[in-house]
C-alpha atoms as one frame of an Amber mdcrd trajectory, in Angstrom:
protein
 -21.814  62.863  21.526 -19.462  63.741  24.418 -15.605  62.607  24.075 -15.844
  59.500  26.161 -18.928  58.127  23.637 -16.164  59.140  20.982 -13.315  57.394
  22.591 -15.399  54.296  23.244 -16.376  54.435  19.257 -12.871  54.359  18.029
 -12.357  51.540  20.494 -14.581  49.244  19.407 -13.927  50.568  15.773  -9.907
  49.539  16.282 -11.245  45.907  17.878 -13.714  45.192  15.286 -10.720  46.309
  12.858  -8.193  43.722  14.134 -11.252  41.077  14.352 -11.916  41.059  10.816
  -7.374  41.269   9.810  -7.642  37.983  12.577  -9.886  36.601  10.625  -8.659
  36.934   7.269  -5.030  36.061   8.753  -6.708  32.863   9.490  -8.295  32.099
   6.504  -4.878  32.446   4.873  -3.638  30.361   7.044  -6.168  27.648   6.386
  -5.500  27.872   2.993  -1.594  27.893   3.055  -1.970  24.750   5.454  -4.490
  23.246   2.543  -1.892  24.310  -0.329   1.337  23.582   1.649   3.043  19.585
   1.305   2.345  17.688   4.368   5.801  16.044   4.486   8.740  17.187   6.604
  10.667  16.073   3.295   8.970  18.656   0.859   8.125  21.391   3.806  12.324
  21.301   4.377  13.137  22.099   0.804  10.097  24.618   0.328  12.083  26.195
   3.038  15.686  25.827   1.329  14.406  27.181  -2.052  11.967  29.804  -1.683
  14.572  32.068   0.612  17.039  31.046  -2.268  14.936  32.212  -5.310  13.789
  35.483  -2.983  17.700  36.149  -2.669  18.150  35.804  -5.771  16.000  37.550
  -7.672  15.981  40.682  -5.097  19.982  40.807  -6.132  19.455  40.589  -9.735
  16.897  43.629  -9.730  18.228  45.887  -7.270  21.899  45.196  -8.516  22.082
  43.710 -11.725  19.406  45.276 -13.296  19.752  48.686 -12.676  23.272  48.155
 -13.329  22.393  47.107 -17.152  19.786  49.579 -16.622  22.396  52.368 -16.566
  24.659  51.211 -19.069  21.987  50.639 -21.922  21.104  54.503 -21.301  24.630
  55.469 -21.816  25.257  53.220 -24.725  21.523  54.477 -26.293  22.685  57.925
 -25.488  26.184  57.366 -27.033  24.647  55.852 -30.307  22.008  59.079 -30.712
  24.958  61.468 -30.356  26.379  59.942 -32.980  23.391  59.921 -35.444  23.117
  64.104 -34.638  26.850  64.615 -35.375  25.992  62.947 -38.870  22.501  64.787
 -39.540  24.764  68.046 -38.720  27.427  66.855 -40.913  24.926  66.452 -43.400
  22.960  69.354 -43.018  25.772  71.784 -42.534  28.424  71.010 -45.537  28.416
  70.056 -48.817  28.421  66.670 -49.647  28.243  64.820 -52.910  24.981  64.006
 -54.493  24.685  60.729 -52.828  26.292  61.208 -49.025  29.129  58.623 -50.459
  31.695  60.067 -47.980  28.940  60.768 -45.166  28.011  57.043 -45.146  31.598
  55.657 -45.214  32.818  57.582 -42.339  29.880  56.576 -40.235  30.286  52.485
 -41.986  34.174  52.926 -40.546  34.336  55.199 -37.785  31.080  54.818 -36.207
  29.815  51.124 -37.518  26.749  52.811 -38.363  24.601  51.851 -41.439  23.424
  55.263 -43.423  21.028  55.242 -45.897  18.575  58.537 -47.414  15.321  57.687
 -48.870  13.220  60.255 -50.064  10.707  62.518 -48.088   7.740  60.093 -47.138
   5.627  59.348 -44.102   6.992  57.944 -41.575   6.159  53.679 -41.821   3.195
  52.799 -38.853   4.478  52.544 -35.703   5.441  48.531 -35.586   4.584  46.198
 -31.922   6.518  47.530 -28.941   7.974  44.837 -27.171   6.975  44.315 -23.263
   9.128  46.347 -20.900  11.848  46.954 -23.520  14.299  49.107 -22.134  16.347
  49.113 -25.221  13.038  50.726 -26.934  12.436  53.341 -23.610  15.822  54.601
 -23.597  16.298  55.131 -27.703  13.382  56.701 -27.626  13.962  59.146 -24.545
  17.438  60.221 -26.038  15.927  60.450 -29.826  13.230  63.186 -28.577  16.210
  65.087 -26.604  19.176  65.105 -28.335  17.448  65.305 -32.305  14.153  67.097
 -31.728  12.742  65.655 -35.545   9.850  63.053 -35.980  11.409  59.471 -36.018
  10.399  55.948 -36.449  12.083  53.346 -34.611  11.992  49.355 -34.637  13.788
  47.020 -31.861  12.376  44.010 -32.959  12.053  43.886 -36.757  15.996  42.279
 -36.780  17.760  40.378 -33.877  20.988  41.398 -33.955  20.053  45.133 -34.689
  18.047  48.515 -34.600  16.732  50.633 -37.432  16.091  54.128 -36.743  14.510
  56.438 -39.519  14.780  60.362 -38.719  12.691  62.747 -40.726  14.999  65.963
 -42.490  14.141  68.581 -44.268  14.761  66.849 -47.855  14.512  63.531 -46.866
  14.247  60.622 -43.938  17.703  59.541 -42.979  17.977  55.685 -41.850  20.412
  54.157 -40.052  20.842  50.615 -38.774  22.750  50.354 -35.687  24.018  46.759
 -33.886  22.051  45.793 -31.140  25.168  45.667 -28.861  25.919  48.918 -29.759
  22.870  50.862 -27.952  21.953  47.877 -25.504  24.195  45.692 -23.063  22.320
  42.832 -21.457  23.877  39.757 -20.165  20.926  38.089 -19.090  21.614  34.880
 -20.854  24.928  34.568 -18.930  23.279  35.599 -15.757  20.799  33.474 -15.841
  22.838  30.493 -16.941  25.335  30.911 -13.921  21.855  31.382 -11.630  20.272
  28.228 -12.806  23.702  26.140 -13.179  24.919  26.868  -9.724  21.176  27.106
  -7.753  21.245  23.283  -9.200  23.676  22.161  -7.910  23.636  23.409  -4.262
  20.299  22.068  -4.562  21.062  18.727  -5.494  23.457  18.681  -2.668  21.230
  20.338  -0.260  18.555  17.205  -1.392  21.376  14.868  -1.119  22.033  15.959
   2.584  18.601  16.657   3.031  17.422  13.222   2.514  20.492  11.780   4.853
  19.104  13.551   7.940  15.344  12.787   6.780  16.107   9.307   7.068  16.914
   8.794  10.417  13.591  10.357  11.500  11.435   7.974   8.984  13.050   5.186
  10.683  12.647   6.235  13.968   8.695   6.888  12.807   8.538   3.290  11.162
   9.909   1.294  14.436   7.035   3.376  16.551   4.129   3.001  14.122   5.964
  -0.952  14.470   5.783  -1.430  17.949   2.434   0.629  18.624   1.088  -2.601
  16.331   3.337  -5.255  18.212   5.309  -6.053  15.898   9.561  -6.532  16.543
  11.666  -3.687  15.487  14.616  -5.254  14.647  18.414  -3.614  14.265  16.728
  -0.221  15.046  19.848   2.362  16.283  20.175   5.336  17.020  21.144   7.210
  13.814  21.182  11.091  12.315  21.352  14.591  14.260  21.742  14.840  17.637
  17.856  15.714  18.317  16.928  12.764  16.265  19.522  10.301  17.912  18.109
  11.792  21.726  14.402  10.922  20.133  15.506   7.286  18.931  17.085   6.523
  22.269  13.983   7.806  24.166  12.436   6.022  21.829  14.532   2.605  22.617
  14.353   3.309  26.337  10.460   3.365  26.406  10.373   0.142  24.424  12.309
  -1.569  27.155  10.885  -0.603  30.160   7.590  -1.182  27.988   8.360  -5.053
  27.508   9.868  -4.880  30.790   6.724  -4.353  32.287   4.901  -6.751  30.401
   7.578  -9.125  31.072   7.300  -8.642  35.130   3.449  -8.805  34.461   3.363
 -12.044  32.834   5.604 -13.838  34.832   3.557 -12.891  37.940   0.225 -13.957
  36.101   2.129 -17.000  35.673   2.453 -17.731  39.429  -0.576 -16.486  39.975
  -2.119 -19.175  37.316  -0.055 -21.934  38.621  -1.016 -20.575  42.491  -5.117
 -20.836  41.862  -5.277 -23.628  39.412  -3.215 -25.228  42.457  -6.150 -25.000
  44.629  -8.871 -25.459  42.414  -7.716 -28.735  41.836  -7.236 -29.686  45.815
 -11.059 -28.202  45.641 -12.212 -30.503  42.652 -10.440 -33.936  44.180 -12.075
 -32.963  47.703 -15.185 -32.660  46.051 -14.348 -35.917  44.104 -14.012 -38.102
  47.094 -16.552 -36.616  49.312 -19.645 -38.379  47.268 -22.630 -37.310  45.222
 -25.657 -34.866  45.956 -26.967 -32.127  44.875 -24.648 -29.663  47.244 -21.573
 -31.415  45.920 -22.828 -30.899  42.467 -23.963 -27.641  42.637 -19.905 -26.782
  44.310 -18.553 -28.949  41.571 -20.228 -26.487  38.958 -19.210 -23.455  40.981
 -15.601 -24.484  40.805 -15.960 -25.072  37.203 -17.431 -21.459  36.604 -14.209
 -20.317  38.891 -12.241 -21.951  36.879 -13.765 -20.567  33.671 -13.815 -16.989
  35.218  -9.812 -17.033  36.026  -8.778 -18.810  33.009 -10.292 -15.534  30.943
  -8.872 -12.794  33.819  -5.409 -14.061  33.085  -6.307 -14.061  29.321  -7.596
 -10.219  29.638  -4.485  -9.227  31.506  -2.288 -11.013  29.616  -3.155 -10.358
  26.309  -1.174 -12.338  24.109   1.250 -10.072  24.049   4.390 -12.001  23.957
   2.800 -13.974  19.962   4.733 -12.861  17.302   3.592 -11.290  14.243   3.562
 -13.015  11.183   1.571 -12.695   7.184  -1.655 -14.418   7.549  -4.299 -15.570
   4.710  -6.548 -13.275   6.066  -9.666 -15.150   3.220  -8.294 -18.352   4.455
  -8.813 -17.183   8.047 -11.944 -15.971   8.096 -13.182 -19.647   6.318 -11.743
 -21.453   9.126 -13.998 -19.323  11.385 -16.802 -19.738   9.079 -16.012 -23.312
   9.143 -15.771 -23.513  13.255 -19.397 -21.997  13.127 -20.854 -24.667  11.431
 -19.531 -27.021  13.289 -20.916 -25.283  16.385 -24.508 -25.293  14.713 -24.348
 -21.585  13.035 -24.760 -20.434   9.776 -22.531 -17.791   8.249 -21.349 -16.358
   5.291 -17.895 -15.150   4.478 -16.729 -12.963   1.556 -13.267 -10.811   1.440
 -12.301  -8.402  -0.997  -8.265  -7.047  -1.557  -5.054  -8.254  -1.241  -5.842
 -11.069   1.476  -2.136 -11.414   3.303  -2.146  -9.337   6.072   0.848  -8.986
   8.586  -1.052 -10.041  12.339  -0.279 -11.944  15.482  -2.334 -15.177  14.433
  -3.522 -16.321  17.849  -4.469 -12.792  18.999  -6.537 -11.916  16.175  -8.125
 -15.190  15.757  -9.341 -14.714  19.105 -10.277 -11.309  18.765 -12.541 -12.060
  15.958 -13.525 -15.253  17.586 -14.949 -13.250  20.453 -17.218 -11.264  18.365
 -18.271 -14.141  16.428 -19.228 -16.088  19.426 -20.721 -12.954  21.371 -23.448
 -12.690  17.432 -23.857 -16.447  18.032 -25.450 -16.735  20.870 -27.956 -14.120
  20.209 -28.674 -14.104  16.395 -29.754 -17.086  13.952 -27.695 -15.394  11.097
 -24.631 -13.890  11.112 -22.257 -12.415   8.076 -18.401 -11.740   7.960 -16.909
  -9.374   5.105 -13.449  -8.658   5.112 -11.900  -5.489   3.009  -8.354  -4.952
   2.979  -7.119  -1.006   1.502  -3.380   0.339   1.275  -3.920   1.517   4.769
  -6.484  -0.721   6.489  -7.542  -4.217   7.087 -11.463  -3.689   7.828 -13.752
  -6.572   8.643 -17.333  -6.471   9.942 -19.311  -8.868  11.989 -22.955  -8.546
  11.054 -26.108 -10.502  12.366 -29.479 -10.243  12.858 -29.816 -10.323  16.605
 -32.065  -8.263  19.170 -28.298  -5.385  19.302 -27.638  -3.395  21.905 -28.880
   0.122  22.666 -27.195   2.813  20.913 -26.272   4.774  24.631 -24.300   1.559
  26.181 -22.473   0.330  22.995 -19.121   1.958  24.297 -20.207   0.666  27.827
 -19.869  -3.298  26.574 -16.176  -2.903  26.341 -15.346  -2.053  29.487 -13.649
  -4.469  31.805 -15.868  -7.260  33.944 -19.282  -5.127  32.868 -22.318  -7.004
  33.143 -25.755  -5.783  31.789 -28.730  -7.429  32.496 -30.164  -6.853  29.234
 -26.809  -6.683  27.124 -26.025  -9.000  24.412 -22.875 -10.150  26.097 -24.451
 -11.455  29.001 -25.390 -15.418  29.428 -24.714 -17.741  32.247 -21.019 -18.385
  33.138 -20.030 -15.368  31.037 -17.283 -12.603  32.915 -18.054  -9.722  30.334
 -14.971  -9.759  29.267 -15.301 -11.039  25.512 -15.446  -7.496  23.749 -12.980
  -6.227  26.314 -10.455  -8.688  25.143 -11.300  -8.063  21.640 -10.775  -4.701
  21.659  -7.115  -4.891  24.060  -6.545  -6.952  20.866  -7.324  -5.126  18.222
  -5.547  -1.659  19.925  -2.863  -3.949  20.236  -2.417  -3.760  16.704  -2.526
  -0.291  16.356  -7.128  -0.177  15.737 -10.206  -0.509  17.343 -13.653  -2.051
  17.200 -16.493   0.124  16.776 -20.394  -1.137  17.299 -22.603   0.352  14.910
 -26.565  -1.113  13.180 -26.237  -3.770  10.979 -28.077  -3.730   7.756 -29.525
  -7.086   9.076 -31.476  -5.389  11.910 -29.041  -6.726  14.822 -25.605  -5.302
  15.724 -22.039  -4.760  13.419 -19.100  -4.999  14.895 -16.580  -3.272  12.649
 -12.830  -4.109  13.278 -10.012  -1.813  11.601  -6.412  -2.058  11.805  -3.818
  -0.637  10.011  -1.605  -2.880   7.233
């Protein structure tokens, strides 16, 4: 292989390299994302804590601990120099027959415990407790300052150490306080830790929630007005971002219902305008006589008429109807009931909580629409209503001839006609599922056109509660 062939190797080698750490970068990321809370609430003191434990235990190892690290040695080492004074004491002049004086001095001077028990083995070495460094450090200083086989048990007694040391005519042991040969203030550390990482937690909750507040407001009078519904005594409150979001916010709204304001009142004069002259038309027609052209005009004005009465309902929408808490089982009866009437036969059934929060007139019509568009073409049509925490979901089923799969989003658009659609009869603008839907986005959903079990068409209407 020449050097270039080698150069090119090690540069796909380095690419496929940071590929694969890409990769796996993203998988962690898809998994932190999966483990991590949702809320800005929870995601804000994840934030707050974890740097605070980090801190916090990084300064009680790399300080703290190595600080009690060094002391215990010197208070271990401190304790073992005193045990080889005594063995030397002992071993080097005479004492009396039971080391009376030997283990008085070391009782008062040293507040060491002596004892002699005769030549043995040494007991089994007992449980070693998990990174003791009480244990580590006696142990360490034992082997280098006395050089003689020893037994030794940090556990055994809480508020002290045994240590037996093998002589030459016997095994010296001596109990030693735990104080003595270890300093540890954990208990006292970790009690000022806990006590004060509390408290400026509590506050930073406290303060926390105060400036979360402003933005769940500002979230609820959106989500509020996306489903036209008032947002009343809604302020700018909190930070200084939030407040610039809320008055953004506030500003839309108006020029929002400014808009639709403007719009209606020029629908208005518009209405008044044409309904002006297509009255002039009908008395004209009135008093010129009878025939079959004067008839056939007369029917042409009343399809005009028909045709502008639902244009100004399209573009108007409703808008302006307040939203109130309707019986939603009640309402779907009275359409049940306005079907028979008509000729129709339908069933009803609704499951859940039935009071939903709507704007009456607006949804009635909406689901009026879609009943009336599965009554002209179907002999039997069925209305379920299902009502979640989150969603008000009712579906319009019948057994008509549908509508192809390819022009079900083409229905709803504005003033479409098919020739073979569902919504198409005589007199009819095509603007029944367009109003429907305006409606029902309105609220902050959508209708979606799916098979019905029945064979015909479903219309399935969802909006949030």
């Amino acid at each position: 292989m020449t050097s270039v062939d080698i150069g090119v190797a090690t540069i796909r080698s380095i690419r496929n390299g940071l590929g694969y750490a890409a990769d796996g970068w993203r998988r962690v990321a898809r998994w932190l994302n999966s483990v991590l809370p949702k809320g800005l609430y929870a995601r804000a003191l994840i934030i707050m804590i974890v740097p605070m434990v980090v801190l916090q235990s990084v300064v009680a190892y790399v300080f703290l601990e190595r600080h009690w690290n060094l002391v215990t040695r010197k208070l271990s080492s401190d304790v073992v120099a005193d045990i080889a004074a005594l063995i030397d004491v002992y071993q080097s002049y005479p004492q009396d027959t039971d080391a009376a004086t030997l283990k008085k001095v070391a009782l008062q001077r040293l507040n060491l415990t002596v004892d002699f028990l005769p030549l043995s083995e040494m007991p089994p070495p007992g449980p070693k407790p998990f990174f003791s460094l009480l244990d580590q450090s006696l142990s360490e200083e034992l082997r280098s300052q006395i050089t003689r086989p020893f037994w030794l048990d940090t556990v055994g007694r809480s508020s002290w150490v045994e240590i037996r040391i093998q002589l030459d005519n016997g095994i010296m042991r001596v109990l030693a306080r735990r104080n003595a040969a270890y300093a540890s203030n954990s208990g006292i550390f970790l009690f000022w830790m806990l006590g004060t990482s509390s408290v400026l937690l509590l506050l930073a909750i406290i303060f926390l929630r105060n400036q979360i507040k402003p933005i769940l407001r500002l979230a609820d009078a959106a989500e509020s007005f996306g489903k036209g519904r008032d947002v009343p005594n809604f302020a700018p409150r909190g930070a200084r971002e939030v407040r610039r979001a809320a008055a953004a916010f506030i500003e839309m709204k108006n020029r929002i219902e400014r808009t639709i304001a403007q719009r209606t009142a020029m629908l208005a004069g518009v209405s008044h305008d044409l309904r002006t002259v297509l009255t002039r038309f009908k008395l004209e027609l009135a008093l010129a006589g009878k025939g079959p052209e004067i008839e056939a005009m007369k029917s042409d004005v009343d399809e005009m008429a028909r045709m502008l009465e639902a244009y100004l309902s399209f573009a108007r929408g409703d808008l302006d109807e307040q939203s109130a808490p309707v019986d939603m089982a009640e309402f779907l009866e009275q359409l049940r009931a306005d079907l028979e009437r008509e000729g129709h036969g339908a069933t009803v059934a609704f499951h859940g909580p039935p009071v939903v929060t709507v704007r009456p007139a607006a949804f009635k019509r909406c689901l009026g629409n879609l009943v009336s568009n599965a009554a002209r073409f179907a002999r039997s049509i069925s209305i379920t209503g299902h009502r979640d925490h989150r969603y008000l979901t009712i579906t319009v089923d019948d057994d008509g001839p549908g509508i192809p799969a390819d022009m079900r989003e083409e229905v709803f658009k504005p003033f479409l006609r098919l020739d073979d659609a569902r919504n198409q009869d005589e007199g009819n603008s095509g603007l029944g599922l367009s109003i429907a839907r305006d409606i029902a986005r309105s609220h902050g959903g959508d209708i979606t056109l799916v098979d019905s079990p029945m064979g015909g068409l479903r219309a399935i209407v969802r909006v949030p509660v």
